[in-house]
C-alpha positions in Angstrom: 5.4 32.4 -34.4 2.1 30.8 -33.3 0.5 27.5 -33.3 -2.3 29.2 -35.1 0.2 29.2 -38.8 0.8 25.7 -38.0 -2.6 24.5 -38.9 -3.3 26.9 -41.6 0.0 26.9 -43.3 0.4 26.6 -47.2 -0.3 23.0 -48.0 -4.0 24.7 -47.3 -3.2 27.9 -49.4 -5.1 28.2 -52.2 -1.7 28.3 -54.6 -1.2 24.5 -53.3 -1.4 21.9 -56.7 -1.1 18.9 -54.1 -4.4 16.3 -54.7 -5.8 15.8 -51.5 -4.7 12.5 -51.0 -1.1 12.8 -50.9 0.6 13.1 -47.2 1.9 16.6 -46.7 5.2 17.6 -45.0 4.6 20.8 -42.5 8.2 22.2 -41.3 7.5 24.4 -38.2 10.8 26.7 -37.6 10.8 29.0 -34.7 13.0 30.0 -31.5 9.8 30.6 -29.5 7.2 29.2 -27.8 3.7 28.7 -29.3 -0.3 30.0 -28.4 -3.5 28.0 -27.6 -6.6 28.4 -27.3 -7.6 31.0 -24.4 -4.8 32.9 -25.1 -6.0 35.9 -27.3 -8.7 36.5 -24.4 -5.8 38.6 -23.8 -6.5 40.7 -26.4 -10.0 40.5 -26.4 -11.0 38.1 -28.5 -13.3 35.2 -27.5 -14.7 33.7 -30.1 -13.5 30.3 -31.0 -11.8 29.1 -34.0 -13.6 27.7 -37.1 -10.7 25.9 -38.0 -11.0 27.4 -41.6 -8.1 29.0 -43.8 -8.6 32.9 -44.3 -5.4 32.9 -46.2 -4.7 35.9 -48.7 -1.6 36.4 -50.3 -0.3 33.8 -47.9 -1.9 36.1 -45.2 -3.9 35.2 -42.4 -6.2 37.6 -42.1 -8.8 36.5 -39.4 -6.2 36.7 -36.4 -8.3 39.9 -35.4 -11.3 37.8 -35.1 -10.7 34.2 -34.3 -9.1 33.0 -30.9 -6.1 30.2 -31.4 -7.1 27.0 -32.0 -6.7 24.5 -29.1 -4.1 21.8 -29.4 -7.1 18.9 -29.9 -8.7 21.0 -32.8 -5.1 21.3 -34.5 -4.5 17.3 -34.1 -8.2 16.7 -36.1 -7.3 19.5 -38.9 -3.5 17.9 -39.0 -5.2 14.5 -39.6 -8.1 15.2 -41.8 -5.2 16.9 -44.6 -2.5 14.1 -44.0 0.0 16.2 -42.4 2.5 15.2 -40.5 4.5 17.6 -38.6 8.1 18.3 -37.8 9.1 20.8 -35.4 12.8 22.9 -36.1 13.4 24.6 -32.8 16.2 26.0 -30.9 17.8 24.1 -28.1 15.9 26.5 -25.5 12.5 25.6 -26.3 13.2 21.7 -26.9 11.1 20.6 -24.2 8.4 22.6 -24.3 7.6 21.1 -28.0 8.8 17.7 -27.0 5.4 17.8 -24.8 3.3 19.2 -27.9 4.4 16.0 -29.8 3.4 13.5 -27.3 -0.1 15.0 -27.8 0.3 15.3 -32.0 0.9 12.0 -33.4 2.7 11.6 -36.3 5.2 14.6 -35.3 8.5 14.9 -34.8 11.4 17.8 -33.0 14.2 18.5 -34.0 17.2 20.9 -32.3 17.8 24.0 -35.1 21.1 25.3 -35.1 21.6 29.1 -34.1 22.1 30.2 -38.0 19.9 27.6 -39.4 22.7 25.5 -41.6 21.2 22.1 -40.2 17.9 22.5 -41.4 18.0 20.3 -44.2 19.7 17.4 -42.2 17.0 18.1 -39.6 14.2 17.3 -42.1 16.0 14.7 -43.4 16.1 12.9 -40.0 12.7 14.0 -38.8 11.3 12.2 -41.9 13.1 9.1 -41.3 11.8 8.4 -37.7 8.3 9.8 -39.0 7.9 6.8 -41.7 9.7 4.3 -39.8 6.3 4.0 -37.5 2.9 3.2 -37.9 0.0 4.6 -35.4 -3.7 3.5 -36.2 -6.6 5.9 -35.7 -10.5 5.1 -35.8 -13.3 7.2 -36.4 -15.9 8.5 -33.5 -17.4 5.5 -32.1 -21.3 4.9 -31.8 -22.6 5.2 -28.1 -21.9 1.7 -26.6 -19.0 0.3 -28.8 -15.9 0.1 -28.0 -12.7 -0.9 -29.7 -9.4 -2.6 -29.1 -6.2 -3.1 -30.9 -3.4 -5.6 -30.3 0.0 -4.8 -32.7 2.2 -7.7 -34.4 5.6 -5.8 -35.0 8.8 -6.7 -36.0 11.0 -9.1 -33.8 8.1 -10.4 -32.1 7.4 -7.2 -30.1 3.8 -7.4 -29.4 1.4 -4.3 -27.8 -2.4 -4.4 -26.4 -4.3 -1.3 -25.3 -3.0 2.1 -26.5 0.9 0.9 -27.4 -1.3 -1.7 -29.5 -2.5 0.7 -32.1 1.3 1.6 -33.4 4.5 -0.1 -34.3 8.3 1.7 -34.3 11.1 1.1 -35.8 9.7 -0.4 -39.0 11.5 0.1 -42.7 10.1 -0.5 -46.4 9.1 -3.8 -46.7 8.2 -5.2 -43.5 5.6 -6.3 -42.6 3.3 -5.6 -39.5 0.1 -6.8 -38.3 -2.8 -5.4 -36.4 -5.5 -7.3 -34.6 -9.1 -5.1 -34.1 -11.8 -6.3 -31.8 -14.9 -4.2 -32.0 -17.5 -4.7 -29.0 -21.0 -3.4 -28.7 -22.2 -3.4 -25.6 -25.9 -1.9 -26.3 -28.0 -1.9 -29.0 -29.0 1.3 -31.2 -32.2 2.8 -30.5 -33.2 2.6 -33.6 -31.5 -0.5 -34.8 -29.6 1.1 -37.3 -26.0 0.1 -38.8 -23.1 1.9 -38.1 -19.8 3.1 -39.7 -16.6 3.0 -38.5 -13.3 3.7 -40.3 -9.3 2.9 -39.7 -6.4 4.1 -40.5 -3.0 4.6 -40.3 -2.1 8.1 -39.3 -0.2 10.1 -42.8 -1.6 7.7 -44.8 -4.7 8.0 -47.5 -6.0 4.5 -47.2 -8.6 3.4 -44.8 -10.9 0.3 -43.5 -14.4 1.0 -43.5 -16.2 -1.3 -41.4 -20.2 -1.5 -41.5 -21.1 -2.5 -38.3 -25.0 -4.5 -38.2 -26.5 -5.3 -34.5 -27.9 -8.5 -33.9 -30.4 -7.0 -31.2 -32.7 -10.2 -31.3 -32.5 -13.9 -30.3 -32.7 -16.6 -32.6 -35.3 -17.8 -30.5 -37.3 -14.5 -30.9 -38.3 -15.9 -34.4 -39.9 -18.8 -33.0 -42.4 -16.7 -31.0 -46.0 -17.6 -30.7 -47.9 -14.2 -31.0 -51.4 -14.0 -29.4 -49.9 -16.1 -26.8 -52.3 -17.9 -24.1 -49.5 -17.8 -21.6 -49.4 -14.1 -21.9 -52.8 -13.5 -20.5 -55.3 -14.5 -23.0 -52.9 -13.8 -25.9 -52.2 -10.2 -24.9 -48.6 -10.4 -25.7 -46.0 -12.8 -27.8 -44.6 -15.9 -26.0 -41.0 -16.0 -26.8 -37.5 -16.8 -25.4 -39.4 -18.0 -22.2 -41.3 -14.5 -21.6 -44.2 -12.7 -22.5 -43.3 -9.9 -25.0 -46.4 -7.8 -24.5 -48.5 -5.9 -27.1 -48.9 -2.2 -27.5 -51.1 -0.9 -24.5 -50.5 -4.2 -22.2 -47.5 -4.3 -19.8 -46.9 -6.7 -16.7 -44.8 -10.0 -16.3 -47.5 -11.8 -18.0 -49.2 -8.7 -19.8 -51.7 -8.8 -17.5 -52.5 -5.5 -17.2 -53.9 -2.3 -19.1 -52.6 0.8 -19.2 -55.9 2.6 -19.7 -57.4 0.5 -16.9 -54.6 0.5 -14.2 -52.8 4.5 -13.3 -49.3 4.1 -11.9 -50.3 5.3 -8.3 -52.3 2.1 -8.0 -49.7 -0.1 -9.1 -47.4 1.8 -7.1 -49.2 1.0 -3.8 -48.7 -2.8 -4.7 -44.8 -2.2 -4.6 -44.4 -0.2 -1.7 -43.4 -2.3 1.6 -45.6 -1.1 4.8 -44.5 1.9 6.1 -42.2 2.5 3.5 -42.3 5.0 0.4 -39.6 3.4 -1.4 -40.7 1.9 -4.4 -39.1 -1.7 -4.7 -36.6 -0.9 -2.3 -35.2 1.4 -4.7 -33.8 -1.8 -6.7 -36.4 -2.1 -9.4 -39.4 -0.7 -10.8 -43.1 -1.3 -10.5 -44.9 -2.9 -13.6 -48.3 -3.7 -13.1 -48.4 -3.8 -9.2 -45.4 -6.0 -9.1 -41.6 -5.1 -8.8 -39.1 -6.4 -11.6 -35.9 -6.1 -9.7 -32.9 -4.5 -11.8 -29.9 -5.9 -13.2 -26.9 -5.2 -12.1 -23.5 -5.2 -14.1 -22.0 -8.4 -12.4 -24.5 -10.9 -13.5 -23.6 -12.8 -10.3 -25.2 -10.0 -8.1 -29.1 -10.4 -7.8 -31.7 -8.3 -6.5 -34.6 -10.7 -5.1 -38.0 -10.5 -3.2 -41.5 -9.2 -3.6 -40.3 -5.9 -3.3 -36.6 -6.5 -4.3 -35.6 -5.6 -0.8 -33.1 -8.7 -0.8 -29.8 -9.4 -2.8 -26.7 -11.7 -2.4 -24.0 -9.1 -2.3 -24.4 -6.9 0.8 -23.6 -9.4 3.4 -21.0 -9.3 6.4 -17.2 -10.0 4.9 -14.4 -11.3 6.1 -10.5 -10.9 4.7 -12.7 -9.4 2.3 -15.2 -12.1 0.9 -18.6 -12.5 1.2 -19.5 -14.0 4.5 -15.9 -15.1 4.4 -16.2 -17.0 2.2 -17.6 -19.6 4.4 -21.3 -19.2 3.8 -24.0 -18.2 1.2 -25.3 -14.6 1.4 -29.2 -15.1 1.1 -31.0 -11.3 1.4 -28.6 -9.9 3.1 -27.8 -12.3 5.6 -25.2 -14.9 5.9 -25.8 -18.7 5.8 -22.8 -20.4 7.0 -21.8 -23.8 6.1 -21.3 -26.5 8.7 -18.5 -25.6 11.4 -18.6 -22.1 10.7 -20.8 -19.5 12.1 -21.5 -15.7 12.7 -22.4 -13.3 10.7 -19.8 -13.6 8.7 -19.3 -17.1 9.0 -15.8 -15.9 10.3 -15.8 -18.3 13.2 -14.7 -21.7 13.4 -16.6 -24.1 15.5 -13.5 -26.5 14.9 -11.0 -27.2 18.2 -8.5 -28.4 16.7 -6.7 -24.8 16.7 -7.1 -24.8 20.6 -5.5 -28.2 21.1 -2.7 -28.4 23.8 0.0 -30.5 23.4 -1.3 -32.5 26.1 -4.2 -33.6 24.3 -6.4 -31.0 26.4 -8.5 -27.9 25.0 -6.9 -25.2 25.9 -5.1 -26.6 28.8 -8.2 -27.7 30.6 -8.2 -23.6 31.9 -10.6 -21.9 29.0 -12.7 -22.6 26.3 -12.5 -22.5 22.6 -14.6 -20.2 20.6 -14.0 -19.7 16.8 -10.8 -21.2 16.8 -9.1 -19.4 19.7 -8.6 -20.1 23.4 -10.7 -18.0 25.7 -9.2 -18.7 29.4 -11.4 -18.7 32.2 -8.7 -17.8 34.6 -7.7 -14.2 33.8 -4.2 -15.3 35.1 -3.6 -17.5 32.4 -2.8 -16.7 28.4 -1.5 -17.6 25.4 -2.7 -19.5 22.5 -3.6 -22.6 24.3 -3.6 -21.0 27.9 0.0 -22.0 29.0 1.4 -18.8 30.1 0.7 -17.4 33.6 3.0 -14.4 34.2 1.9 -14.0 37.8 1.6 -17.7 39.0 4.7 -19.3 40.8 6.7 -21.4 38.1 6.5 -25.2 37.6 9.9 -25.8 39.4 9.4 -23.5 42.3 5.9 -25.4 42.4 7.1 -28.7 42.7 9.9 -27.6 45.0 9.4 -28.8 48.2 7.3 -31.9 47.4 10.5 -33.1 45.2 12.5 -32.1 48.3 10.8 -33.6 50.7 10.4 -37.1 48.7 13.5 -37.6 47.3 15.9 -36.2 50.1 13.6 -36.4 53.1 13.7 -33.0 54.5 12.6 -29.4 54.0 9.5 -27.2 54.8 6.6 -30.5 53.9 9.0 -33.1 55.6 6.3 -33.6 58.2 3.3 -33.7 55.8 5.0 -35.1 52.8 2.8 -38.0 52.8 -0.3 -36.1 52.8 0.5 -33.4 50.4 3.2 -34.9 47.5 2.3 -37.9 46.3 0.2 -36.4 43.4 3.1 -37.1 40.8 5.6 -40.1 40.0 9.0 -39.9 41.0 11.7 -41.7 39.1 15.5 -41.4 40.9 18.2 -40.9 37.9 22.1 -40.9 38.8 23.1 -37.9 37.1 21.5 -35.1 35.1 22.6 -36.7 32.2 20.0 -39.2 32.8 17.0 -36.7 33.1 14.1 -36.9 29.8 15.5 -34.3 27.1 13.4 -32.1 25.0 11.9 -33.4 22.4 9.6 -36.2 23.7 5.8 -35.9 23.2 5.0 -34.8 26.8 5.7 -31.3 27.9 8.9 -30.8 29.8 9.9 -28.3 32.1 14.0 -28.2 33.4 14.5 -27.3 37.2 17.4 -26.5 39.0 16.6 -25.5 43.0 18.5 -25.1 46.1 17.2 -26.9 49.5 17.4 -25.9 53.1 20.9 -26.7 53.1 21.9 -24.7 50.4 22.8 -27.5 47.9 21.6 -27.7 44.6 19.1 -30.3 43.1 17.8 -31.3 39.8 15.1 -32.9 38.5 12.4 -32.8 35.0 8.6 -32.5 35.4 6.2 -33.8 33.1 2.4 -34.1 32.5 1.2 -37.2 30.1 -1.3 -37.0 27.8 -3.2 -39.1 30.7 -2.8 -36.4 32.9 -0.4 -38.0 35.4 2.7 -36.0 36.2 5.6 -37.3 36.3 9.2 -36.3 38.0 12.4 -37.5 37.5 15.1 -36.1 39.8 19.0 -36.7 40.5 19.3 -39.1 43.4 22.8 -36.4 44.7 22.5 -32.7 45.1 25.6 -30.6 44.2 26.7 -29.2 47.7 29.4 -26.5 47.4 32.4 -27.1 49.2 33.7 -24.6 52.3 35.3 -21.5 51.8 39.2 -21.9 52.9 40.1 -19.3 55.6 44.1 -19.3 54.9 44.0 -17.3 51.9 40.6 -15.1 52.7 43.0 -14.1 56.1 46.3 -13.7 53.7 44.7 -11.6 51.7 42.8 -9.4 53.9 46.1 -8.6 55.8 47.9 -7.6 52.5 45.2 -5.5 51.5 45.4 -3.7 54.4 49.5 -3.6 54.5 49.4 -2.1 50.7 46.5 0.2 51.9 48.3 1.8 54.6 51.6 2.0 52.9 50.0 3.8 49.9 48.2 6.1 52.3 51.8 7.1 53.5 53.6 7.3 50.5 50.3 10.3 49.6 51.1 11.6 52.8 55.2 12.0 52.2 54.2 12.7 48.6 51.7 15.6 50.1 54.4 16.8 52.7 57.3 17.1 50.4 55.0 19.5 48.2 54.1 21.2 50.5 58.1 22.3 52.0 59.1 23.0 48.8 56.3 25.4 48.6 57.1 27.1 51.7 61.2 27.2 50.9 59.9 28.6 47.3 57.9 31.7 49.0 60.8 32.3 51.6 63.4 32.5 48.7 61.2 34.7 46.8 60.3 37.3 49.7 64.3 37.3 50.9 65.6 38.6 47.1 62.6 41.2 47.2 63.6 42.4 50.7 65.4 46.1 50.7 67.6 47.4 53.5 68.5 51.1 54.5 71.0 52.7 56.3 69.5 55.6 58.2 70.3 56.7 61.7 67.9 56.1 64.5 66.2 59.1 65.2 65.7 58.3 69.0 69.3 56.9 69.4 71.2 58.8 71.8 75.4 57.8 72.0 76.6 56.6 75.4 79.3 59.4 75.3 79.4 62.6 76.7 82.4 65.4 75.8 82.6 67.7 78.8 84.9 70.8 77.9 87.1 72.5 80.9 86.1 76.1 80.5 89.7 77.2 82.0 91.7 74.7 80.4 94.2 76.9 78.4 95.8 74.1 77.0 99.4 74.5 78.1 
C-alpha cells in the first residue's frame, strides 16, 4: 500500500455522511513500507500532487497522473479534515513508521499480528493514547510575528518552546492550561490587521485572534505639522524629530528632492579617498550620513561618516577592551591602571611583589602585572629562580666557614670579604629559625676543609640585611676501625679461594668420570679375532732321514 491512500481514503469519499466537523478515525493496515513524493519519477511522472480526491467507486484514479504527495502536504490535508491517524503494521516495518509519526502529529503505531486477530484491540489502544494528549497548532504567521506557547499540565509538569504546545497523559475531565505570547517584531506595510487562529490538533474548535499594530507613538499625535524646526515648516515636529513632508527629506527636511540628485549628496558622505558611502554603516540623506541600527541597541555606529562604533575594539578573555576600558570608534579607552589596547595590562605591582617587600626581587621590572627580569639568569614569578647560579648555601659557604670556625679557603681575607651578613651562633640545629617566619629562609647543610659537616639558616629582611644563624659544633665523622675492615678482607679471600677449589674438584671429578665413561664404552664395542699370522713362521724344523727304514 502507499502513503498516497492514506490521505485520500474514505472519510473524503464522496459516500461519507460525516459533517465536516467531526474528528475522523483513519486505520492504516499494511505489512509494507510506504511512497513519498519523488518517488513515481520512477515511473515517469513529475507533476506534483493537488492534494485533491479523484475517488470513483472507492478508486483512485489519478495515480497515472499525480506524483505522491510529500509527507508535509499529507500532515496539512490530515489536519484541515480532522483526522487523526493510526498506523496497524507488522512487527518488520515498526520503525520505519515510528519515524513517520514523529513527523504526523496526532498519530499513533501499532504492531499487527501475522493474521490480523489484534486489530480491534490495536485500535482500541491507539485511540486511548491518541485522546489522552493535547498538541496546539496555529495558523501561518504574518511576516514579523512570532509566537510562543508555555503548557500547564497535570501534576505540575510544565513545558516552554515546542514541548509547550502539548500535554500527555491527560483523561476526561482534567484540566490543562496553555499560555500564548504573540510578538510582532515589525509593522505591516500597509498597517493592516492580521488573523491568526489556534487549535488543538483533532479537534473542531479554534481561537481566532485579530491581531491590530500599534505602529505609532502616543507622542506622534501631539505633532506640530508645518513645523519651524523642520526647516521653515517643511516637515512635522514630533517625538523629538522632523517627520518630513512628501518631496522634502534630510535630518531636518532640509532638502529637496527635485533640487538636490543623489550623486551630489553622495559626494557629501564619501570620506576622502574613499568610495564607500558612510563607511558602509548607513546611508546618505541629504549630504549627510544617518548611521544604521543595529540589532543590539547597545552597538552604535557614530561619526560624520559613521566610520566609528563601540563594538569592534581589541578584547580580552573575550570582552570588549577587557573589560577594563570604553571602546570609543574603534579604539580602546582604558580606565586608570590599566592600559593597552585592550586595556589587558595592569599598571598595578602588587602582582610582582616579593616576599621581601621588593619588586620583583630587585632583578626585573614589572609590566602589566608580571615580572620581566633583567638578568636572563633569573625567573619565576617574582624572579627568584636561577637554575644556573650557584645556590644560596654553596654561596655563603666559605664566608660562614671562615667566621664561625675560623678556617677554610677566605680565612686570610675573611675580614674583607664576609662581613656583609649577621651571624648568630645557635647550640644545636634545633635552635636554627624554622619555616614559617616572614623572612625568606633557606636550610644549608655543608662540609668544610676537614670534612665535617656544618649547619646553619640564611635570611634576608624586609630591610635587606641578611642574616645567618649557624651551629656553633660541626658533626665530624668518627675514624674507620681497621680490626674488622682487616678481618673481613682476610675471610673474603679464605672463602674465595676455597670456593675456587671446591669448582676446581667439582670440574675435575666431571671430567674422570667422563673419561672412565668413554673407556667403558669403547672396551664393550671392541671385537677380537683369532686368525693366524700370515708372516709367522714356527721355530721348528722336522728333518726326515731319507734312509731311515725304521727298524
Amino acid at each position: 500500500m502507499i502513503l498516497q491512500n492514506l490521505m485520500l481514503g474514505k472519510p473524503q469519499s464522496s459516500n461519507s455522511r460525516l459533517q465536516q466537523n467531526v474528528t475522523r478515525l483513519l486505520v492504516f493496515s499494511t505489512d509494507a513500507g510506504f511512497h513519498f513524493a519523488g518517488d513515481g519519477k520512477l515511473g515517469g511522472i513529475v507533476l506534483p500532487n493537488d492534494g485533491k480526491c479523484h475517488l470513483e467507486n472507492n478508486v483512485y484514479t489519478m495515480s497515472h497522473y499525480y506524483d505522491y504527495p510529500s509527507i508535509a502536504h499529507l500532515v496539512q490535508k490530515l489536519s484541515e479534515n480532522n483526522i487523526q491517524t493510526i498506523f496497524a503494521v507488522t512487527e518488520e516495518f515498526q520503525a520505519v513508521y515510528k519515524e513517520l509519526k514523529n513527523l504526523i502529529p496526532k498519530s499513533a503505531v501499532g504492531t499487527l499480528s501475522s493474521n490480523s486477530s489484534n486489530v480491534i484491540q490495536l485500535i482500541i489502544d491507539a485511540y486511548n493514547s491518541l485522546s489522552s494528549e493535547v498538541i496546539l497548532e496555529n495558523s501561518k504567521l504574518p511576516k514579523g510575528v512570532t509566537i510562543s506557547y508555555k503548557s500547564f499540565c497535570k501534576n505540575g509538569v510544565n513545558d516552554t518552546q515546542e514541548d509547550g504546545r502539548k500535554c500527555s497523559n491527560i483523561s476526561i475531565g482534567d484540566e490543562v492550561k496553555f499560555e500564548i505570547n504573540v510578538t510582532a517584531n515589525e509593522c505591516p506595510k500597509k498597517g493592516q490587521n492580521e488573523t491568526i487562529k489556534i487549535k488543538p490538533l483533532g479537534f473542531t474548535e479554534e481561537v481566532e485572534i485579530n491581531l491590530q499594530f500599534i505602529c505609532e507613538c502616543q507622542c506622534q499625535s501631539e505633532g506640530e505639522p508645518n513645523s519651524p524646526a523642520c526647516h521653515e515648516g517643511n516637515g512635522t515636529f514630533e517625538c523629538g524629530a522632523c517627520r518630513c513632508n512628501e518631496g522634502r527629506i534630510g535630518r531636518l527636511c532640509e532638502c529637496s528632492t527635485d533640487e538636490v540628485n543623489s550623486e551630489d549628496m553622495d559626494a557629501y558622505c564619501r570620506r576622502e579617498n574613499s568610495t564607500e558611502i558612510c563607511s558602509n554603516n548607513g546611508e546618505c540623506i541629504c549630504g549627510q550620513c544617518v548611521c544604521k541600527k543595529r540589532e543590539n541597541t547597545n552597538e552604535v555606529y557614530s561619526g560624520k561618516y559613521c566610520e566609528c562604533d563601540n563594538f569592534n575594539c581589541d578584547r580580552s578573555n573575550g570582552l570588549i577592551c577587557g573589560g577594563n576600558g570604553i571602546c570609543k570608534c574603534r579604539v580602546c579607552e582604558c580606565f586608570p591602571n590599566f592600559t593597552g589596547s585592550a586595556c589587558d595590562c595592569s599598571l598595578d605591582t602588587f602582582p610582582c611583589m616579593a616576599s621581601n617587600g621588593q619588586i620583583c626581587n630587585g632583578r626585573g621590572t614589572c609590566e602589566c602585572g608580571t615580572c620581566n627580569c633583567t638578568d636572563p639568569k633569573f625567573q619565576g614569578p617574582t624572579c627568584e629562580m636561577c637554575q644556573t647560579c650557584l645556590g644560596v648555601c654553596a654561596e655563603h659557604k666559605d664566608c660562614v666557614q671562615c667566621r664561625a670556625f675560623d678556617k677554610g679557603e677566605k680565612k686570610e681575607t675573611c675580614s674583607q670579604e664576609c662581613m656583609h651578613f649577621n651571624m648568630t651562633r645557635v647550640e644545636s640545629r634545633d635552635k636554627l629559625p624554622q619555616p614559617g617566619q616572614p623572612d625568606p629562609l633557606s636550610h644549608c647543610k655543608e662540609k668544610d676543609v676537614d670534612d665535617c659537616w656544618f649547619y646553619f639558616t640564611y635570611s634576608v629582611n624586609s630591610n635587606g640585611e641578611a642574616n645567618v644563624h649557624v651551629v656553633e659544633t660541626p658533626e665530624c665523622p668518627s675514624g674507620p676501625d681497621i680490626i674488622p675492615i682487616v678481618a673481613g678482607v682476610v675471610a673474603g679471600i679464605v672463602l674465595i679461594g676455597l670456593a675456587l677449589l671446591l669448582i676446581w674438584k667439582l670440574l675435575m671429578i666431571i671430567h674422570d668420570r667422563r673419561e672412565f665413561a668413554k673407556f667403558e664404552k669403547e672396551k664393550m664395542n671392541a671385537k677380537w679375532d683369532t686368525g693366524e699370522n700370515p708372516i709367522y713362521k714356527s721355530a721348528v724344523t722336522t728333518v726326515v732321514n731319507p734312509k731311515y727304514e725304521g727298524k
